[in-house]
DRENBATOR-663087 format. One record per residue (C-alpha): residue number from 1; residue in three letters; y, z, x. Coordinates in pm, 1 decimal. Last residue first. Layout:
<recs>
(NUM ALA (Y Z X)) ...
</recs>
This chain:
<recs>
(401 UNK (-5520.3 4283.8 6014.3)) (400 UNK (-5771.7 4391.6 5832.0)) (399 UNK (-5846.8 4133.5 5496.3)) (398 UNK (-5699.8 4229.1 5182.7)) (397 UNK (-5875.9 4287.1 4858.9)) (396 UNK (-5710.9 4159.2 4560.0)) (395 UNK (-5445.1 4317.3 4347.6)) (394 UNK (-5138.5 4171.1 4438.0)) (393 UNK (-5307.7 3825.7 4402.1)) (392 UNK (-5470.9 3893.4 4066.1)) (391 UNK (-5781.5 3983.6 4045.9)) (390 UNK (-6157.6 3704.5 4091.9)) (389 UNK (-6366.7 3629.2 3798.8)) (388 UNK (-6522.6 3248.6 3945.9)) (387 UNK (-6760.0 3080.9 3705.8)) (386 UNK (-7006.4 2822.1 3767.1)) (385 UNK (-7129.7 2591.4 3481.2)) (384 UNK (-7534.1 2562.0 3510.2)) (383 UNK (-7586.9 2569.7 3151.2)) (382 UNK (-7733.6 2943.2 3157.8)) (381 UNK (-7407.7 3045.3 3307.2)) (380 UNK (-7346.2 3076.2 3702.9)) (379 UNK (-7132.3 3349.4 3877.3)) (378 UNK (-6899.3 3409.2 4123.4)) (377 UNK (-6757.8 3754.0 4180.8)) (376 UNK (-6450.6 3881.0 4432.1)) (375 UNK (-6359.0 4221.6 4503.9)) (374 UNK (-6590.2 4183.7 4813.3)) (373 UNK (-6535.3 3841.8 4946.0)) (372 UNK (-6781.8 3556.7 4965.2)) (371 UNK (-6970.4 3618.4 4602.6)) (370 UNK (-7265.4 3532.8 4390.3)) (369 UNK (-7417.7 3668.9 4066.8)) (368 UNK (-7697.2 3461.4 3863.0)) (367 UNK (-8012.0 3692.9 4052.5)) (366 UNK (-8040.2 3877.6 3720.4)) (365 UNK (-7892.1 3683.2 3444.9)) (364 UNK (-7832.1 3963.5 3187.6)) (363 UNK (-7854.7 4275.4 3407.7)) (362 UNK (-7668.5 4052.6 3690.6)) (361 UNK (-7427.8 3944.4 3476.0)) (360 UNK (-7329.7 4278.9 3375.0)) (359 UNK (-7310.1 4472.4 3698.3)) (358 UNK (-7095.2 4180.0 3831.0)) (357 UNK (-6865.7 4243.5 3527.0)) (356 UNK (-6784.9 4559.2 3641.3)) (355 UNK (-6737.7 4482.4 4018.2)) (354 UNK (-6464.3 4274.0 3897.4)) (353 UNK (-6288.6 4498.4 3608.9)) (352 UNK (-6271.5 4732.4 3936.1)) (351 UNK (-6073.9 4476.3 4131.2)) (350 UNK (-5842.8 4461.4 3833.6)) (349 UNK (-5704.3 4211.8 3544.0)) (348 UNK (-6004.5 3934.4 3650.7)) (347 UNK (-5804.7 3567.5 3632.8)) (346 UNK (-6123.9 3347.5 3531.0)) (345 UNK (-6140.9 3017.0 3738.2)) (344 UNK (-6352.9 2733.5 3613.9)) (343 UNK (-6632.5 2515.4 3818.7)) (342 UNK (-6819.6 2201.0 3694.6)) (341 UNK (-7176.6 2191.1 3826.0)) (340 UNK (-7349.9 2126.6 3508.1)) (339 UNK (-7157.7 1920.9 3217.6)) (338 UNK (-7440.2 1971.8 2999.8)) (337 UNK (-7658.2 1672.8 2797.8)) (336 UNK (-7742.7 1608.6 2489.8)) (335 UNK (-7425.4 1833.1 2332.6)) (334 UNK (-7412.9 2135.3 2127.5)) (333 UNK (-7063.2 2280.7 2144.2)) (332 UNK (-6952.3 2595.4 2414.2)) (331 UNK (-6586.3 2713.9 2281.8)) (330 UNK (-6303.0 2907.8 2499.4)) (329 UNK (-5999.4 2967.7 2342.4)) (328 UNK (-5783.0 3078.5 2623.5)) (327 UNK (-5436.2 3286.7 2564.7)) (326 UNK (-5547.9 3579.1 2266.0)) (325 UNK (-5877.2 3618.5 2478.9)) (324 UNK (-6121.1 3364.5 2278.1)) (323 UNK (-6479.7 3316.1 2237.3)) (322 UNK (-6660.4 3063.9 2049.3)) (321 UNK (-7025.3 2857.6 2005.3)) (320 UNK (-7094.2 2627.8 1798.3)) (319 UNK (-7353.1 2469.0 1654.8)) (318 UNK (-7447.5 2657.1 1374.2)) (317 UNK (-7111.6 2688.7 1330.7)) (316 UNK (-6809.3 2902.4 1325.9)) (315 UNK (-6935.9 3201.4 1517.5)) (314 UNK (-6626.5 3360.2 1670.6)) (313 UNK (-6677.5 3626.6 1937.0)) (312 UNK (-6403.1 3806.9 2092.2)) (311 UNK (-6312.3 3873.4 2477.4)) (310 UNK (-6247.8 4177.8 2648.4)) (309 UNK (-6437.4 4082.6 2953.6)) (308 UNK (-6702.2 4315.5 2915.9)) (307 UNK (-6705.6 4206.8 2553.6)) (306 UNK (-6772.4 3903.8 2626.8)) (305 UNK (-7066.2 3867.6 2866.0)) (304 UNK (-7327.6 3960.4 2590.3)) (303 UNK (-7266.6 3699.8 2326.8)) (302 UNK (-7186.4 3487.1 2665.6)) (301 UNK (-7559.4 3482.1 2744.2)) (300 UNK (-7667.4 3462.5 2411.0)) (299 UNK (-7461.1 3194.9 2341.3)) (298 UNK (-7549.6 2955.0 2659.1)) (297 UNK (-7924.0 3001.9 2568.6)) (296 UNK (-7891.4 2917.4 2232.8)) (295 UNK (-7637.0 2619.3 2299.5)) (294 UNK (-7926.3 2485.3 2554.4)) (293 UNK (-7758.2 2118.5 2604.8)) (292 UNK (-7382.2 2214.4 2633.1)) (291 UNK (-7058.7 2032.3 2592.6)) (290 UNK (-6737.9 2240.4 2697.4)) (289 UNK (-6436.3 2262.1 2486.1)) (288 UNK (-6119.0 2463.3 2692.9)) (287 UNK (-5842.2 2554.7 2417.2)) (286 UNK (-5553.9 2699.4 2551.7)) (285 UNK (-5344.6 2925.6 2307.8)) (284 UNK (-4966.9 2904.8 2332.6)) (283 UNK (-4779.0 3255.7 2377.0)) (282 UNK (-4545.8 3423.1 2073.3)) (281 UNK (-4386.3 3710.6 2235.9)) (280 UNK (-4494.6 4041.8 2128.0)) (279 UNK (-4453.7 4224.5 1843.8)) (278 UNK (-4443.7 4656.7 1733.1)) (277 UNK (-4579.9 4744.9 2086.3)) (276 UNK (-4866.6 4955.9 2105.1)) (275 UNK (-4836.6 5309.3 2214.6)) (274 UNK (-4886.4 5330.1 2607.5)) (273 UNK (-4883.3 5683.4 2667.4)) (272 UNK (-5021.0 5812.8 2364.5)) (271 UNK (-5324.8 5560.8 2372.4)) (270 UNK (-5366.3 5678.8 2721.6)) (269 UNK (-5378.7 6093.3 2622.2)) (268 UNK (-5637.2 5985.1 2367.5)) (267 UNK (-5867.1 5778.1 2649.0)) (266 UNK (-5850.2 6093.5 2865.1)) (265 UNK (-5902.8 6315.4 2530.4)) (264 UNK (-6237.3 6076.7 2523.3)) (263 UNK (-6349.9 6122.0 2907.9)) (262 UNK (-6324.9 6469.6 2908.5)) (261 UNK (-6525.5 6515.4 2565.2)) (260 UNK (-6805.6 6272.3 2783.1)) (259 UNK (-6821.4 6549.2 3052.7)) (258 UNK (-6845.6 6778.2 2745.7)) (257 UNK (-7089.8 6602.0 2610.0)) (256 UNK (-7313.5 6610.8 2854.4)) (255 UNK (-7365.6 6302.3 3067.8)) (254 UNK (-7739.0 6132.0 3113.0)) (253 UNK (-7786.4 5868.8 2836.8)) (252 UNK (-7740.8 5617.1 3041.8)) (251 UNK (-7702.1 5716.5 3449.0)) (250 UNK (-7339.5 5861.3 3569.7)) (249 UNK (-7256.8 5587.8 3876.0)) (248 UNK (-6909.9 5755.8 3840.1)) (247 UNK (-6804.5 5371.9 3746.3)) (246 UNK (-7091.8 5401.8 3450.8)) (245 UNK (-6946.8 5689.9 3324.8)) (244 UNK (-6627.8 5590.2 3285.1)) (243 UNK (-6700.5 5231.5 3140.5)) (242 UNK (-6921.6 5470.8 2887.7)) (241 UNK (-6593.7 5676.1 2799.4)) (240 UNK (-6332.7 5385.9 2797.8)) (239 UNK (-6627.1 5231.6 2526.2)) (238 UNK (-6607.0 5561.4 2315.5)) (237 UNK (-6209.9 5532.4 2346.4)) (236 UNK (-6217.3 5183.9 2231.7)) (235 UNK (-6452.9 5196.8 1931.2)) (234 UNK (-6346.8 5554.4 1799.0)) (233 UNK (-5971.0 5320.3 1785.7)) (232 UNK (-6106.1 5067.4 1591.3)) (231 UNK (-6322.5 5274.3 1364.2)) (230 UNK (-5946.5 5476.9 1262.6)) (229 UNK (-5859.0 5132.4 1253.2)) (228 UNK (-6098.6 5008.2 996.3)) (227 UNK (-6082.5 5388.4 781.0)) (226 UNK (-5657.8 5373.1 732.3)) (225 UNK (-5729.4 4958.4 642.9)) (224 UNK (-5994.6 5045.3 366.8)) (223 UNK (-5824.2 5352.1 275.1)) (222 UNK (-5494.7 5144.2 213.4)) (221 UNK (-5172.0 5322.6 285.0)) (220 UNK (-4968.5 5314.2 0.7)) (219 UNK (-4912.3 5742.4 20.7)) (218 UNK (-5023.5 5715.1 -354.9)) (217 UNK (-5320.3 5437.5 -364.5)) (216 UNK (-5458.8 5656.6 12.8)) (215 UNK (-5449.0 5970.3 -261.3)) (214 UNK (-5707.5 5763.1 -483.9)) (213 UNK (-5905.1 5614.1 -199.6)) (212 UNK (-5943.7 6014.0 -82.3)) (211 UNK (-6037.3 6107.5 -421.5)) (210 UNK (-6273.8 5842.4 -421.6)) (209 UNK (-6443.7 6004.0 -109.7)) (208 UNK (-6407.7 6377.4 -208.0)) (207 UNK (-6610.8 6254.1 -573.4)) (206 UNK (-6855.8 6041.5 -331.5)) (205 UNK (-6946.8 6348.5 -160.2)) (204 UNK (-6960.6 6563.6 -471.4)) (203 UNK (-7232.3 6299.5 -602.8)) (202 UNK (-7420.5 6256.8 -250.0)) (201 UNK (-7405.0 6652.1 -188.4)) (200 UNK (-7555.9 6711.7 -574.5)) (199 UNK (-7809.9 6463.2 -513.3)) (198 UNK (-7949.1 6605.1 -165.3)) (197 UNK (-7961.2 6971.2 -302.7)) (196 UNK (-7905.0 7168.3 -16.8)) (195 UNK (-7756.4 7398.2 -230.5)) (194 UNK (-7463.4 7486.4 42.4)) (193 UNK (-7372.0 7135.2 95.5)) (192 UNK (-7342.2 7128.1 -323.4)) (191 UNK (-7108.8 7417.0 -272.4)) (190 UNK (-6878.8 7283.4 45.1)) (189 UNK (-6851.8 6933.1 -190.4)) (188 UNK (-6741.5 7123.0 -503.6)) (187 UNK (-6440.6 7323.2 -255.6)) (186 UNK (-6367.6 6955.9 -141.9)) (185 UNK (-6325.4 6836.1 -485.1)) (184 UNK (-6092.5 7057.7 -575.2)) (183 UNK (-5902.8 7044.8 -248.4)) (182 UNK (-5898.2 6625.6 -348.4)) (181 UNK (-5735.9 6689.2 -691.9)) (180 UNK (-5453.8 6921.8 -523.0)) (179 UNK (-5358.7 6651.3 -315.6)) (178 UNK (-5359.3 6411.1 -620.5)) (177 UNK (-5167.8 6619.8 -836.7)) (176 UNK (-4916.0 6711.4 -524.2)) (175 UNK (-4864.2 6349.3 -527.3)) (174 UNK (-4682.3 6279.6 -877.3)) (173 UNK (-4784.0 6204.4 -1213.4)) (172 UNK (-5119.5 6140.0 -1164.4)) (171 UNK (-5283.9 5821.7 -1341.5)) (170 UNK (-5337.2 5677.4 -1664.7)) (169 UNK (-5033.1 5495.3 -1764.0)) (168 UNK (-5130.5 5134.4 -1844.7)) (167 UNK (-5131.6 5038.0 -1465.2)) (166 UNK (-5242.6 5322.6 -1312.3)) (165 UNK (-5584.9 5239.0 -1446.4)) (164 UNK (-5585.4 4895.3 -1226.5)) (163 UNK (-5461.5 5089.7 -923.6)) (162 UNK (-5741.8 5372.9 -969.9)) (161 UNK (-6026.5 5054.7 -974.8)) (160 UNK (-5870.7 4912.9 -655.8)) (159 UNK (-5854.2 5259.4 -445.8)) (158 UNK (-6228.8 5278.5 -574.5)) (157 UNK (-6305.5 4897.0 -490.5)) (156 UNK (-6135.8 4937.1 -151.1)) (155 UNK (-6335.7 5259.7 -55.8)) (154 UNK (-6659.6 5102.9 -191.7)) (153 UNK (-6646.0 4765.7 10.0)) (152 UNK (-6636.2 4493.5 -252.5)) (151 UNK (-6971.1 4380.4 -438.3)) (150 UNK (-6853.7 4526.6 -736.0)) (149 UNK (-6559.5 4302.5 -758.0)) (148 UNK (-6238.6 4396.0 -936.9)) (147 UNK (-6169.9 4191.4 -1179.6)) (146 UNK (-6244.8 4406.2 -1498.2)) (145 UNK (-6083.4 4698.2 -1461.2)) (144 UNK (-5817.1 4671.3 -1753.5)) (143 UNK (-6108.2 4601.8 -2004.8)) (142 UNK (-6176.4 4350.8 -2210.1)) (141 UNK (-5897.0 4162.5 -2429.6)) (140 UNK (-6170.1 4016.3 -2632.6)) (139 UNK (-6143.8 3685.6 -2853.7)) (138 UNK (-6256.6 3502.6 -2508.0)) (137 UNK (-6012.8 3294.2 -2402.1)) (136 UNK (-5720.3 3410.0 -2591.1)) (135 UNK (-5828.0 3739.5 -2564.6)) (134 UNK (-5844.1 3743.5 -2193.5)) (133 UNK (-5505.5 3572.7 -2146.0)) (132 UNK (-5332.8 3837.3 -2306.7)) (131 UNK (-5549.0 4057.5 -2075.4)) (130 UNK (-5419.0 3922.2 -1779.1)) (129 UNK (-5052.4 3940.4 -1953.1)) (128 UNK (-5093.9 4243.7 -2032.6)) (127 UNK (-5194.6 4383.5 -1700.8)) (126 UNK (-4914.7 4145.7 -1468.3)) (125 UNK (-4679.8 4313.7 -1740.5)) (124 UNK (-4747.5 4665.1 -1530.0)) (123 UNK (-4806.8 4521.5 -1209.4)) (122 UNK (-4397.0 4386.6 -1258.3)) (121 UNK (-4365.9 4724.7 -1407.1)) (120 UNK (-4414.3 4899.8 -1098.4)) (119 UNK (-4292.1 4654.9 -879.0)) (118 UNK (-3895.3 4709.4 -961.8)) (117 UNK (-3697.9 4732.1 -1299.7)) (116 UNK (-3770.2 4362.4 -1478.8)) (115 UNK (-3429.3 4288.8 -1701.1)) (114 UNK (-3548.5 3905.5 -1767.4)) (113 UNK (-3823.0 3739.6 -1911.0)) (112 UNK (-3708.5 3429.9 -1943.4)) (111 UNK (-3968.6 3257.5 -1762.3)) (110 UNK (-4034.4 3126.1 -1417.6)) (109 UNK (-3936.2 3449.4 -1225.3)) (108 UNK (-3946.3 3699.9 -1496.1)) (107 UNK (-4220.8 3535.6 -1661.8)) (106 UNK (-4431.7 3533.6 -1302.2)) (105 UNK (-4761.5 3537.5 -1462.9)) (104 UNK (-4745.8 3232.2 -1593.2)) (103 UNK (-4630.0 3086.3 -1293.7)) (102 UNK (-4904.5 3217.9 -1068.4)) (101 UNK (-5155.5 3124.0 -1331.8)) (100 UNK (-5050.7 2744.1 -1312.3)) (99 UNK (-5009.5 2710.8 -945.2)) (98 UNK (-5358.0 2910.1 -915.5)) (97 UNK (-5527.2 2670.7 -1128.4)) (96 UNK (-5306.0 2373.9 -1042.6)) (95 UNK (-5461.1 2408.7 -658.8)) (94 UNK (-5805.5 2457.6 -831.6)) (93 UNK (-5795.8 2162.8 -993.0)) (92 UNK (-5687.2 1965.5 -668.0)) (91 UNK (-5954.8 2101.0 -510.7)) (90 UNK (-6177.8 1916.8 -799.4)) (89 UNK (-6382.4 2040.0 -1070.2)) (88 UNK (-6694.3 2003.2 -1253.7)) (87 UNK (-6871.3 1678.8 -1168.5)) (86 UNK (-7097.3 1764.6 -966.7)) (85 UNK (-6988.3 1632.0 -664.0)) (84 UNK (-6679.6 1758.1 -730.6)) (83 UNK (-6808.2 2105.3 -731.9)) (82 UNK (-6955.4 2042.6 -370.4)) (81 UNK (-6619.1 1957.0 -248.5)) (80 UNK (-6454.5 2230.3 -400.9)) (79 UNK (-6707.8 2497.4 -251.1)) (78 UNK (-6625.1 2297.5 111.4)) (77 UNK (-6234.8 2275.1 55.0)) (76 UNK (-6204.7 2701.9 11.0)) (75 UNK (-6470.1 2696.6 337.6)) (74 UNK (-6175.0 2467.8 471.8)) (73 UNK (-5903.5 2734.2 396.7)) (72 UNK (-6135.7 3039.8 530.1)) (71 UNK (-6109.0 2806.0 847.8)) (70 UNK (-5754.3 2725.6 832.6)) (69 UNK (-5683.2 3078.7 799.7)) (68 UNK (-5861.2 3166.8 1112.5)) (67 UNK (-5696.4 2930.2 1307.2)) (66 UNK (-5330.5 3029.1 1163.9)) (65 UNK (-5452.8 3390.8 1274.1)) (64 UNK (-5532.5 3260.6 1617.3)) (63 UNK (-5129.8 3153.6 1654.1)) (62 UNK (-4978.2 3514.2 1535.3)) (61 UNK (-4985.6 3655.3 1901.4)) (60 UNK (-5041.3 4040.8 1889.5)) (59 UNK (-4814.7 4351.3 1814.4)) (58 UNK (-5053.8 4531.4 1640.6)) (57 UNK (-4985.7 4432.1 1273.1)) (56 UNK (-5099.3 4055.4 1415.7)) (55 UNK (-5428.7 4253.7 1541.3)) (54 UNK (-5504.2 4379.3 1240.8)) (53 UNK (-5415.3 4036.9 1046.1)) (52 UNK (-5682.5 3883.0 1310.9)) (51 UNK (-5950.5 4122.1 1212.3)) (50 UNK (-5889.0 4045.7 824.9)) (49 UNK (-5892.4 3679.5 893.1)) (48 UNK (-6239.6 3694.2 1058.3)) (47 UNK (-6335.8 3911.3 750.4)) (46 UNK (-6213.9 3642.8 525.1)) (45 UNK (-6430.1 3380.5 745.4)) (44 UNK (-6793.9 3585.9 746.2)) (43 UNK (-6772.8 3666.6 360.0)) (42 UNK (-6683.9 3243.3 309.9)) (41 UNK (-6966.7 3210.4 555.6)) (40 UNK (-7240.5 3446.3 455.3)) (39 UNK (-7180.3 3269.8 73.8)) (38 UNK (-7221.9 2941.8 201.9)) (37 UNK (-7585.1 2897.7 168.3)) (36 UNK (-7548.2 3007.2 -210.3)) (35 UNK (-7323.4 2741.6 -297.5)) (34 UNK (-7503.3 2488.8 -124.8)) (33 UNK (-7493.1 2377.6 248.9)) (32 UNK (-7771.3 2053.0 393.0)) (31 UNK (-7469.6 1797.4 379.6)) (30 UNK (-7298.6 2056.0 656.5)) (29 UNK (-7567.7 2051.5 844.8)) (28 UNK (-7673.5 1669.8 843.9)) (27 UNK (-7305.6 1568.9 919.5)) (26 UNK (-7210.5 1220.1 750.0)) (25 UNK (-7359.9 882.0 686.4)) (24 UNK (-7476.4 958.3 309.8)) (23 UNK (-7098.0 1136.3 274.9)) (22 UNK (-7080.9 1533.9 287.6)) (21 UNK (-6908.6 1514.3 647.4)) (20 UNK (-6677.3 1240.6 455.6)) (19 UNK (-6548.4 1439.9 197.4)) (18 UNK (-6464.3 1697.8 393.1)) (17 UNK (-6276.8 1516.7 592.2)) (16 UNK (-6071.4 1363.3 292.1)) (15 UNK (-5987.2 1736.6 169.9)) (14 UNK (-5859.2 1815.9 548.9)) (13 UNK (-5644.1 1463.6 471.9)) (12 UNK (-5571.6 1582.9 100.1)) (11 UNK (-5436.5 1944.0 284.1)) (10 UNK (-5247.0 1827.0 554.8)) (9 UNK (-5047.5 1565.5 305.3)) (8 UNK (-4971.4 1838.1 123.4)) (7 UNK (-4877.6 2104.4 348.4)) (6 UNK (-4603.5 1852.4 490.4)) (5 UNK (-4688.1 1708.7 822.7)) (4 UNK (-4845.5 1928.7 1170.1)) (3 UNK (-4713.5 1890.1 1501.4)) (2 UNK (-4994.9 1765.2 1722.5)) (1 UNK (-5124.7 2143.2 1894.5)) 
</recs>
């Protein structure tokens, strides 16, 4: 990566670029966006962000979260862009927007406020003041939940809504309130389930599941985040169960579940033994850019191939394709032609993780699969590039002597 200049300058010159893939002479799909075309996108990039913030808070490299920010940054540049060419603001109006609130809602920081005791009544004033600035717009001070978006997922809008209320004094006064709150609910949601009245579960249900956003508020662990990793982790050990099953040779569909219960306390028992480490050492990320003719083809292939090898999926264009390891960034762009015949080396962490990917490529690309030595798998991607997944030297098969 060219070292970067002063935030500034980056951001007129990414501002500039926009401008010019929205010029007469520019890029057909990005003149063809509007602000509802872009919605997916902007939802698409903060969630990108979100997974890469996970990992970060895992112990993982901090370099494909600057990607990821740039590209919720440029989608930030894109709405701008198209309000400029209407006339009705510019990025740099939005830039003194937030520069502008940000002070004024900082008194104690930019002001002379002075004599602030801790967060609490920093969110505290942050309330008047937003609904200071409410009246003076509006004549109304409105209410201290509007803001929060009723679009947003429903455990972060609850946990969201019971901040806001918090902050002019209605809320519990201490934990045990909230804890007792939630058995009260429970006991509710246990008598509706014995009804069998489908509204009455869905309305206790939802009462257990705000109180549960509501107790996440007091222990400041996020229900949103709390529910994501605990979907994270069902994720990994219920794929370590089918990779189990299918090296036994156990057909889909065809283990009971307590062979399968085996499997998951054997994927528990390996989280315990290897907890995640708390950082690890920043590492470059390669970028290897490939030109391809059938970017359809070459996607879905890959789409599939990826998570096999571990590998994530980015989707920043329509024509583009991306997946990336946490060390190679490797993206497939729409091109005339395809560079056919080139050959790349993939380091495979096992023998095993081998022979597993062989059984993938061949139910995707049947006939694609090629190999010399057992342990060992060549293979050939709808563009004609050949890849070679072979183990590390310590791990690969040795010839008799």
């Amino acid at each position: 990566m060219s070292e970067a200049g002063t935030p500034g300058t980056e951001l007129e010159r990414l501002v500039d670029i926009m401008r010019r893939l929205r010029a007469q002479d520019g890029c057909p799909w990005d003149r063809e966006q509007d602000i509802r075309s872009l919605r997916p996108y902007l939802v698409e990039e903060a969630f990108e962000v979100l997974d890469e913030m996970d990992r970060v808070g895992s112990g993982g490299p901090w370099h494909p979260l600057c990607e990821e920010l740039g590209d919720l940054l440029f989608q930030i540049v894109f709405h701008a862009q198209l309000a400029a060419e209407l006339g009705e603001f510019t990025m740099a109006d939005v830039s003194k927007a937030i520069s502008d609130k940000l002070t004024r809602r900082h008194p104690h920081v930019f002001g002379e406020l002075r004599g602030v005791n801790g967060s609490e009544q920093v969110l505290a004033n942050w309330a008047k003041l937003k609904a200071d600035e409410r009246k003076l717009k509006t004549g109304d001070e409105g209410s201290v939940l509007d803001g929060v978006p009723t679009a947003a997922p429903a455990l972060l809008r609850a946990e969201r809504l019971t901040e806001k209320a918090s902050r002019i004094g209605f809320d519990w006064p201490d934990l045990a309130g909230v804890r007792g709150k939630l058995a009260e609910e429970l006991v509710e949601l246990d008598e509706a389930i014995s009804s069998g009245d489908r509204d009455a579960i869905e309305h206790e249900l939802g009462d257990v599941l705000f109180s549960l956003a509501n107790l996440a508020r007091f222990v400041k662990t996020p229900a949103e985040d709390a529910l994501r990793m605990a979907s994270l982790r069902f994720t990994t050990r219920f794929q370590h169960i089918e990779a189990a099953l299918r090296a036994e040779g156990v057909p889909f569909g065809g283990a009971t579940l307590e062979h399968m219960e085996r499997h998951w306390q054997a994927a528990k028992a390996k989280e315990k033994s290897l907890p995640p480490p708390k950082s690890l050492p920043r590492a470059p990320v390669s970028t290897l850019r490939l030109g391809v003719a059938d970017l359809d083809a070459q996607r879905a292939f890959w789409d599939a191939l990826a998570p096999t090898l571990g590998w994530l999926t980015h989707r920043p264009t329509p024509d583009e394709a991306r997946y990336e390891d946490g060390s190679l960034r490797l993206v497939f762009q729409r091109a005339p032609t395809s560079a056919a015949g080139a050959t790349f080396t993939l380091e495979a962490p096992s023998a095993l993780a081998v022979e597993r990917l062989r059984r993938v490529v061949e139910q995707i690309r049947p006939g694609g699969t090629s190999s010399s030595v057992a342990g060992r798998l060549s293979f050939q991607d709808p563009a004609g590039l050949v890849w070679e997944y072979t183990p590390p030297p310590d791990d690969s098969p040795r010839e008799p002597r």
